[in-house]
PASELUM-192833 format. One record per residue (C-alpha): x, y, z; residue number from 1. Coordinates in nm, 2 decimals, always signed. Example, Ala and Ser with C-alpha at 12.3 -4.5 7.8 and 13.67 -1.06 7.14 Angstrom:
REM residues 2
+--------+--------+--------+-----+
|      u |      v |      w |   n |
+--------+--------+--------+-----+
|  +1.23 |  -0.45 |  +0.78 |   1 |
|  +1.37 |  -0.11 |  +0.71 |   2 |
+--------+--------+--------+-----+
This chain:
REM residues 155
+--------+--------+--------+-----+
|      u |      v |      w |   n |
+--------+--------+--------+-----+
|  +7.41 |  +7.67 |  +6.13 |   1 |
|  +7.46 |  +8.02 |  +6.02 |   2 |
|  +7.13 |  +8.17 |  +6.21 |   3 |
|  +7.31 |  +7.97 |  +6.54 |   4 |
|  +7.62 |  +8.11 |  +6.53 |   5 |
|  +7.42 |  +8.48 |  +6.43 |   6 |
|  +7.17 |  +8.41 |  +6.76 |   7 |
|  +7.48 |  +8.30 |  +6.98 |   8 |
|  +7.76 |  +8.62 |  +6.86 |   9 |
|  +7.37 |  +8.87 |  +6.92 |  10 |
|  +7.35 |  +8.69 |  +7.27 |  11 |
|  +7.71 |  +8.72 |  +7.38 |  12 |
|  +7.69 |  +9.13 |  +7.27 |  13 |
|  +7.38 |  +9.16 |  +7.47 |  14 |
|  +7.55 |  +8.99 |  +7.78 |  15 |
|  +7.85 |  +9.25 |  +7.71 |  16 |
|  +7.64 |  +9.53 |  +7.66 |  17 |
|  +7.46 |  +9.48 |  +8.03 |  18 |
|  +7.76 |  +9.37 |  +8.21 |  19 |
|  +7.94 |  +9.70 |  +8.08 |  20 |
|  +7.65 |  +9.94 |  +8.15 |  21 |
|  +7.58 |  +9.77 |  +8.50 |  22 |
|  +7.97 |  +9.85 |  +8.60 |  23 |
|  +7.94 | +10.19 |  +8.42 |  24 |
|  +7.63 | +10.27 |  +8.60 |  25 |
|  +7.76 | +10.11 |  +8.96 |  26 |
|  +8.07 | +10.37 |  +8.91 |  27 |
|  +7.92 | +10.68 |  +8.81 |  28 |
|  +7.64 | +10.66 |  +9.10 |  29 |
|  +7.94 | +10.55 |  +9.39 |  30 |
|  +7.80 | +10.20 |  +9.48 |  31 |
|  +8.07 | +10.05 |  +9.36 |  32 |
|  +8.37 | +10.02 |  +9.61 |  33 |
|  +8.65 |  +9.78 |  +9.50 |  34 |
|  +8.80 |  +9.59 |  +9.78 |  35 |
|  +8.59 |  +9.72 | +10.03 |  36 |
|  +8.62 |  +9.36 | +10.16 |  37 |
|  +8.96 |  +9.25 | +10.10 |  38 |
|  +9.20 |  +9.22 | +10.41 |  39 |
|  +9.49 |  +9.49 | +10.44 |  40 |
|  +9.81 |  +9.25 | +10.45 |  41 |
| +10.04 |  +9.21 | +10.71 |  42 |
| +10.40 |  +9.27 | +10.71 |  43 |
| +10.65 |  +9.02 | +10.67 |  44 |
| +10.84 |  +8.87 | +10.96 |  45 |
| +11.14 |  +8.99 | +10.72 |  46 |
| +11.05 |  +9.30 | +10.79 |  47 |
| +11.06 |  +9.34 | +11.16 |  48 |
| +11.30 |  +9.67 | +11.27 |  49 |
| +11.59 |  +9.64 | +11.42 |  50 |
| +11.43 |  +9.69 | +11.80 |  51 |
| +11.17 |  +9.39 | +11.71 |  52 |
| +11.22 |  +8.99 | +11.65 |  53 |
| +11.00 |  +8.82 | +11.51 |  54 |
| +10.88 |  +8.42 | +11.62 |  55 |
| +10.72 |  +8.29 | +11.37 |  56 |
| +10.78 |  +7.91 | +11.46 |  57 |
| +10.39 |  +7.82 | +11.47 |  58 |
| +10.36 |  +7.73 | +11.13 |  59 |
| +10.03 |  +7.67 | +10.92 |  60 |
|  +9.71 |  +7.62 | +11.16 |  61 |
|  +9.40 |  +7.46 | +10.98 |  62 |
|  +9.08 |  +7.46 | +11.23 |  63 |
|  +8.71 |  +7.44 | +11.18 |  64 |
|  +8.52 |  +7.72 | +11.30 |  65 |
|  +8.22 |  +7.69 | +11.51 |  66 |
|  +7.90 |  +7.55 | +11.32 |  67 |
|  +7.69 |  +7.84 | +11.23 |  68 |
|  +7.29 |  +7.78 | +11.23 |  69 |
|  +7.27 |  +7.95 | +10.89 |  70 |
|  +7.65 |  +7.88 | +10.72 |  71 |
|  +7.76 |  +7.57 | +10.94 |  72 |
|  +8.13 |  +7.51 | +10.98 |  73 |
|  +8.39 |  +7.68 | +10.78 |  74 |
|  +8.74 |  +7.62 | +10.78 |  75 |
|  +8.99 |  +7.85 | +10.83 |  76 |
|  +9.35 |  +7.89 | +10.77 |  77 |
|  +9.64 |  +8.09 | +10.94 |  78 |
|  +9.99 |  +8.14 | +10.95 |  79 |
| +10.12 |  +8.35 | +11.28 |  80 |
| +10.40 |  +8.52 | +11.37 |  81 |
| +10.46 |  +8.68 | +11.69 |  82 |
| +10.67 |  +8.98 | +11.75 |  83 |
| +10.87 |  +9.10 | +12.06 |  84 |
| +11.09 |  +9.35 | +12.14 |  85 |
| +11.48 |  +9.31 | +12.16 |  86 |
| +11.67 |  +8.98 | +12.11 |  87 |
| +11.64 |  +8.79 | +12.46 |  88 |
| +11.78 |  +8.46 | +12.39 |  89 |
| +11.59 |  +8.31 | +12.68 |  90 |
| +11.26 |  +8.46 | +12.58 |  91 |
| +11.32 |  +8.26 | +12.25 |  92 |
| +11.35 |  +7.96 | +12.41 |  93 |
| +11.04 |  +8.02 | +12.60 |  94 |
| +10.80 |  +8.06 | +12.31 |  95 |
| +11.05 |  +7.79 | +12.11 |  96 |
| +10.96 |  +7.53 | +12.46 |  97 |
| +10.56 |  +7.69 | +12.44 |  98 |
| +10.48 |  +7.70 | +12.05 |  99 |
| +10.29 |  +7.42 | +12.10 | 100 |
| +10.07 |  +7.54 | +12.36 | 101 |
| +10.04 |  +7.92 | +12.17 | 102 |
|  +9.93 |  +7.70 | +11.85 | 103 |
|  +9.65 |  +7.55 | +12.07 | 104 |
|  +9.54 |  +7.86 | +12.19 | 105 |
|  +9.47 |  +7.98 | +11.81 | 106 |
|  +9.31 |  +7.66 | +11.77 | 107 |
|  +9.07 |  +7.69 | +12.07 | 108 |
|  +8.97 |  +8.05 | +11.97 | 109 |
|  +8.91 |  +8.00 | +11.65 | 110 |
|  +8.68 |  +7.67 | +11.69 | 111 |
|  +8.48 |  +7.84 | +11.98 | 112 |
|  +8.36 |  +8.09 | +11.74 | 113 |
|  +8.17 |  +8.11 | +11.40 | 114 |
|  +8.27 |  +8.26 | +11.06 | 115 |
|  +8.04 |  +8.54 | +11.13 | 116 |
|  +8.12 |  +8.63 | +11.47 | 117 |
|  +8.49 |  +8.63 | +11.39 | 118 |
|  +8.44 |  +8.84 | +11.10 | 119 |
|  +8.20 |  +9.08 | +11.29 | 120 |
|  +8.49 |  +9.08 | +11.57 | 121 |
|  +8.75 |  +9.21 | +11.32 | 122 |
|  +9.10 |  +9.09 | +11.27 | 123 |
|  +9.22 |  +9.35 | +11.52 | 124 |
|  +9.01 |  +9.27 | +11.81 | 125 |
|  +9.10 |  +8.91 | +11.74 | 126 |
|  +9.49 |  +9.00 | +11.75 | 127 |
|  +9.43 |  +9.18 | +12.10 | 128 |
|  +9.24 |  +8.92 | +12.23 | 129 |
|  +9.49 |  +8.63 | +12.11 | 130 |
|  +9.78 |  +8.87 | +12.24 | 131 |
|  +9.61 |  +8.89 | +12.59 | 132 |
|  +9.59 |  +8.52 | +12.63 | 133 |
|  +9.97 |  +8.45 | +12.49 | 134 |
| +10.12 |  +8.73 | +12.72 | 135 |
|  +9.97 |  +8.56 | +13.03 | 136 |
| +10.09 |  +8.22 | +12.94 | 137 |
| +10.48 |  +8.34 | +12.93 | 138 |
| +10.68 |  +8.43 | +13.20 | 139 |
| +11.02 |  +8.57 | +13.06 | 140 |
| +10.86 |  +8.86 | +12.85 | 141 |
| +10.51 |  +8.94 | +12.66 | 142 |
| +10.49 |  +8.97 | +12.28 | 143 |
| +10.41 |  +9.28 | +12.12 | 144 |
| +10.20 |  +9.17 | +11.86 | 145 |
| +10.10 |  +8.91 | +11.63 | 146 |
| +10.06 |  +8.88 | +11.23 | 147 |
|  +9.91 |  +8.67 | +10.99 | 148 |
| +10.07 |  +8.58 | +10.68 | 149 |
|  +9.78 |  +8.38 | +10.59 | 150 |
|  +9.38 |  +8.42 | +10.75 | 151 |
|  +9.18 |  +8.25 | +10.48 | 152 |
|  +8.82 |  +8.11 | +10.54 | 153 |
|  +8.75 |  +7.83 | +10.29 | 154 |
|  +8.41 |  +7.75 | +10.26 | 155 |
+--------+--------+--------+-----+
């Protein structure tokens, strides 16, 4: 019982040695970049300025993404909010009347494409494009942007 408890505390050092020395080594020769693939967050509806409203009535979407040859389908969830400039009442009501329609579009975009081509488009492209198809949908005013409190792919 001794010599297994020796053979397992040797084993765990070795394992602590080499996952030390790889990070060391991965630091000191600049292929290690931390975060490289994290997503920058977007701000809070809270914290629109005072010449922006925010709309943010959409809610949680869940939609599968295209099947992928390689990956198939992944799933991927979002939280929107749309931002416009001043405080028109009746372009409120507009989007308030069309949030179901906006949701859809979000829906249809994001299950007519795969996990890889939306990640290869880039969240900024995919904003854009999204923004383009709201604004020509509304007739009172166009948004200014949109934001995502949540764009997770669950796989």
């Amino acid at each position: 019982m001794r010599n297994l408890n020796k053979v397992l505390l040797l084993l765990a050092s070795v394992i602590l040695i080499f996952i030390t020395a790889v990070t060391a080594i991965a630091v000191c020769t600049k292929n290690a970049h931390p975060g490289a693939g994290l997503r920058r967050e977007d701000p809070s509806p809270k914290s629109v300025s005072s010449t922006k409203t925010a709309f943010n009535n959409i809610g949680q979407i869940r939609v599968f993404t295209k099947e992928d040859e390689n990956a198939g389908k992944s799933v991927i969830v979002l939280v929107p909010w749309l931002e416009y400039d001043g405080t028109d009442q009746a372009f409120y009501e507009e989007l308030d009347r069309k949030h179901q329609s906006i949701k859809l579009m979000f829906t249809n975009f994001f299950s007519n494409h795969t996990k890889s081509e939306l990640l290869g488009l880039g969240e900024e492209k995919i904003k854009n494009e999204l923004k383009a198809q709201v604004n020509e949908t509304l007739v009172l005013g166009k948004i200014s942007g949109i934001y995502f409190n949540d764009y997770l792919f669950l796989d």
